[in-house]
C-alpha positions as a printed Julia matrix, in Angstrom:
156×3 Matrix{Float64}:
 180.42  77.22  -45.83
 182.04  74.4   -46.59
 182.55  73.53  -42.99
 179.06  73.78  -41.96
 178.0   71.65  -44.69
 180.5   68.94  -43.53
 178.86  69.36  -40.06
 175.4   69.02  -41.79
 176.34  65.86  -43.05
 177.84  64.47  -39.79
 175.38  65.52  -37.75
 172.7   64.23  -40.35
 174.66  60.48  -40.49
 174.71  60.8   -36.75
 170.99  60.82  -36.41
 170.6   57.64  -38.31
 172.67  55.83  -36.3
 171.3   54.51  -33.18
 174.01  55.58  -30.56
 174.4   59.18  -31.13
 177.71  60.33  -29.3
 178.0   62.9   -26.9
 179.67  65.79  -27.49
 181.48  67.78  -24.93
 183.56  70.77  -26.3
 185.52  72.82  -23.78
 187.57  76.24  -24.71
 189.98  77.31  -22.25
 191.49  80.36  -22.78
 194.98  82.4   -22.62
 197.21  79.07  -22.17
 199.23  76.52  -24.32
 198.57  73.18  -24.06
 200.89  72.42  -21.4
 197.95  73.6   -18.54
 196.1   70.05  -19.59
 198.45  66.58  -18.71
 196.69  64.98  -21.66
 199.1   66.69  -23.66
 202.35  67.24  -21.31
 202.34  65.83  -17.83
 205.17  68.01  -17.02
 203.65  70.84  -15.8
 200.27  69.97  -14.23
 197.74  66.9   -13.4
 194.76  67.16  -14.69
 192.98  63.42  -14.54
 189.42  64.09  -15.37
 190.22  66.16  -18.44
 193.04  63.52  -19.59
 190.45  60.92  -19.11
 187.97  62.45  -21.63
 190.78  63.08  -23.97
 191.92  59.56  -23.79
 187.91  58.24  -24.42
 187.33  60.52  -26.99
 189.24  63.11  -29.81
 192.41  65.16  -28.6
 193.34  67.45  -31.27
 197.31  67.01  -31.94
 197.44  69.24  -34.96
 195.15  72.0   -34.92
 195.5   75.63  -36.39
 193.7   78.87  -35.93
 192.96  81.19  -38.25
 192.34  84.05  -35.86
 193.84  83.52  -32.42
 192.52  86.79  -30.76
 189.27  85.78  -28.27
 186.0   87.06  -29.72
 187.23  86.38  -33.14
 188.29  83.08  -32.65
 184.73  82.14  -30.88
 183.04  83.53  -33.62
 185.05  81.25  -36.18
 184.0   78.08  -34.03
 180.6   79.01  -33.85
 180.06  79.51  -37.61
 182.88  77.71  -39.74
 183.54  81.56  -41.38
 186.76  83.31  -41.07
 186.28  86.59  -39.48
 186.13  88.58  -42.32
 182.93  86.51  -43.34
 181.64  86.41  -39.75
 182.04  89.89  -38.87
 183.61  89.97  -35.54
 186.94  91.19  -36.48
 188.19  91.99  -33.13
 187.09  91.64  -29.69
 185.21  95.11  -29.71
 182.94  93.68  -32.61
 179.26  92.41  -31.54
 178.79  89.01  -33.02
 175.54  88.46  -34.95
 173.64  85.88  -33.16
 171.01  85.22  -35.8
 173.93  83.37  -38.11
 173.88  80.03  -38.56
 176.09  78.03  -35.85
 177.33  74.96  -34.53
 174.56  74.97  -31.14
 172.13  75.79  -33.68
 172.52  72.89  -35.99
 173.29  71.07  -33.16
 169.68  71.5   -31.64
 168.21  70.92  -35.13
 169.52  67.57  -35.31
 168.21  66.68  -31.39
 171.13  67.53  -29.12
 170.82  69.56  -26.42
 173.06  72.25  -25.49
 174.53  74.72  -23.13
 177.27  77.13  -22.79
 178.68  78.42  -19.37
 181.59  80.35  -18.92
 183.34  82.81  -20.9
 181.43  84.16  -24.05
 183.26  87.46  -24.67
 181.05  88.35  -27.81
 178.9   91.34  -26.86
 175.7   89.66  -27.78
 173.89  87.0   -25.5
 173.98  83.03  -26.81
 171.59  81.78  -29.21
 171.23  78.13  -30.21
 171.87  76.95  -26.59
 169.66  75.27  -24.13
 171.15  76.53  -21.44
 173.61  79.66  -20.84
 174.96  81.38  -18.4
 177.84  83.69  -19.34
 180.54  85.76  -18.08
 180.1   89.42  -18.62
 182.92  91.16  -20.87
 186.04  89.51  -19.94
 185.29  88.35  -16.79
 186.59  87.72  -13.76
 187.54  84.43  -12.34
 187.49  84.44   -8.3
 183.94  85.08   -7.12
 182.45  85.97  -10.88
 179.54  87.91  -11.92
 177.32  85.55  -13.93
 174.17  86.63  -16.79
 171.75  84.01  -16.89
 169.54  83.51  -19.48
 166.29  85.2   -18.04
 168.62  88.45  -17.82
 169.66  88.51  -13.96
 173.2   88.75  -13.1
 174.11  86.7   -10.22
 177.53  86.38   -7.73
 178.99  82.57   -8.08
 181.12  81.88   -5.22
 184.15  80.52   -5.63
C-alpha cells in the first residue's frame, strides 16, 4: 500500500505541474539485461531503446520480489507482493477490479495502453487501449485478443 500511495502522490504533484512527462514502461521478458545495449553493448545494438534510456530513467539497481511471469506482472500492476495480490503463480487469474498502476494512471489524465504479452488469465482493465497475447504466446506470426473480444493473426 505504501507504494501506491507514493504513486498517488507523484502522480497527484504531476498534475499540478504544467509539463506532465510521458511515461513509457516496457517489460521484456525471459532475458538479462545484456539483450538491451543501454546496459552492455557487448552483446547486441539496440539504438532506439538506448536512446530512451539515455533521455529518461534506466533502472541500475532493481530487485524483484517474485521473478516468475504472472506473478511478477501482478506485483507491477498493484505495488502488493503476491501473497497480497493473489496471483501466486502463473496458473492464478489476476483480479482485475484491484487497484493498479493504468488505473490511477487514467485517474490522474494519462492515457494508456498495453500490447503484448499479458499472461494473467483475465483481460486488462485500466487501459485505453489493449491488445494482448493469449496464454504465453507465440512470437512469429502471433494470435492477438483485442479489446472488443476478436482474436486476430499479426503478421510478422
Amino acid at each position: 500500500m505504501r507504494l501506491l500511495s507514493c504513486l498517488l502522490l507523484f502522480l497527484y504533484s504531476s498534475l499540478q505541474a504544467q509539463n506532465r512527462p510521458n511515461i513509457i514502461y516496457i517489460m521484456s521478458d525471459d532475458h538479462d539485461a545484456d539483450a538491451i545495449s543501454a546496459y552492455n553493448k557487448t552483446l547486441i545494438q539496440t539504438p532506439n531503446i538506448d536512446r530512451l534510456a539515455k533521455e529518461g530513467v534506466k533502472f541500475t539497481n532493481a530487485f524483484v520480489g517474485n521473478s516468475i511471469c504472472g506473478p511478477a506482472r501482478a506485483t507491477l500492476l498493484t505495488g502488493q507482493h503476491s501473497h497480497k495480490n493473489g496471483v501466486i503463480d502463473n496458473r492464478k487469474r489476476f483480479d482485475s477490479s484491484r487497484v493498479s498502476l493504468p488505473k490511477l494512471l487514467q485517474a490522474a489524465g494519462y492515457q494508456t495502453a498495453i500490447i503484448g504479452k499479458w499472461h494473467l488469465h483475465s483481460y486488462p482493465t485500466g487501459f485505453d487501449y489493449w491488445k494482448i497475447l493469449p496464454g504465453q504466446g507465440l512470437y512469429v506470426n502471433p494470435r492477438l485478443i483485442e479489446m472488443n473480444g476478436d482474436t486476430i493473426t499479426q503478421q510478422g
